[in-house]
C-alpha positions in Angstrom: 12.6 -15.8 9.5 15.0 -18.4 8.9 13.0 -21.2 8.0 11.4 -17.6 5.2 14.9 -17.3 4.2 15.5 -21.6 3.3 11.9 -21.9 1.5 11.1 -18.2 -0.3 14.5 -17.9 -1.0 16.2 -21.2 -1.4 19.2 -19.7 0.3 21.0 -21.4 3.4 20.6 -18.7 6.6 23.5 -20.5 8.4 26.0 -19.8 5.5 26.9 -16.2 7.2 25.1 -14.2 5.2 23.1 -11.3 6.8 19.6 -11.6 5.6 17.5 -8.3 5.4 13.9 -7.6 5.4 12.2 -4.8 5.1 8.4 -3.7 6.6 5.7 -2.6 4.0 5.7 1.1 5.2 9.9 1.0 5.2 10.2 2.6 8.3 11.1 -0.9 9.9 13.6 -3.7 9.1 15.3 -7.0 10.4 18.1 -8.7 9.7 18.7 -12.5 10.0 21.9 -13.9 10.1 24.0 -16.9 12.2 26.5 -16.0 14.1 28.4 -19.2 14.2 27.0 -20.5 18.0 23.2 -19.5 17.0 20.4 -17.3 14.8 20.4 -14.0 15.7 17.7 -11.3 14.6 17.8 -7.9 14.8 15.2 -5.3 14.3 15.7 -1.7 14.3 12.6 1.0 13.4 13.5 4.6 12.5 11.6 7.3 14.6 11.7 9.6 11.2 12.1 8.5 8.0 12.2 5.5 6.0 14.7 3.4 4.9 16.3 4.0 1.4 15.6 0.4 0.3 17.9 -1.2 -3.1 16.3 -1.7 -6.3 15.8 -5.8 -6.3 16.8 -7.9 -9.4 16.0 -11.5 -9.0 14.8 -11.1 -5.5 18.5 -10.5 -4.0 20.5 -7.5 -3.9 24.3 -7.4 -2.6 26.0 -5.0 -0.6 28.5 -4.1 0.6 29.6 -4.3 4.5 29.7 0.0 4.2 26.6 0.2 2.4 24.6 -2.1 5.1 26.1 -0.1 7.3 24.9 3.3 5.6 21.4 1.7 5.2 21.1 0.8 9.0 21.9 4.3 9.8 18.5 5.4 7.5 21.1 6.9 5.1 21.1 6.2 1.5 23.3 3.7 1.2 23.8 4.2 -2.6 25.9 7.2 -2.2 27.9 4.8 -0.1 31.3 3.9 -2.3 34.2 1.9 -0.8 37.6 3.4 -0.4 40.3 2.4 -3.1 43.2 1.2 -2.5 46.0 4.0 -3.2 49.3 3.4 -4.6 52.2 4.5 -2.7 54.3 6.7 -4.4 58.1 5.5 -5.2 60.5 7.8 -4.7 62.2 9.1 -7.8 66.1 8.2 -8.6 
């Protein structure tokens, strides 16, 4: 997976990216990333459902660390927005 990820992609898989691919039927994915001591992969299937899978531009989509989170869990990670930061308010004079 990380030799697919230097020559398909013409990325680096020990930059500390987490890579993702997905299985034809979408019900199956695995992720490729280094941990800073080694590779690691991870698969995960879903016993229902499929994985809502990003709309790819140029063969690589970013997200978020909430939306791989969201798309791990089989949710649609779309729907997934990060939190804003908030102003506190100053109390008036």
């Amino acid at each position: 997976m990380a030799a697919l990820v230097r020559e398909s992609m013409g990325a680096d898989p020990f930059s500390g990216a987490v890579y993702v691919f997905r299985a034809r039927r979408a019900d199956r994915i695995k992720l490729v990333y280094f941990d800073g001591t080694g590779v690691c992969l991870f698969s995960k299937r879903l016993e229902d459902g499929k994985f809502q899978w990003p709309a790819i531009a140029d063969g690589v989509v970013r997200l978020t660390a909430a939306q791989l989170q969201a798309l791990l869990e089989g949710l649609d990670w779309r729907r997934v927005h990060e939190r804003r930061e908030t102003r506190v308010p100053v109390a008036a004079s």
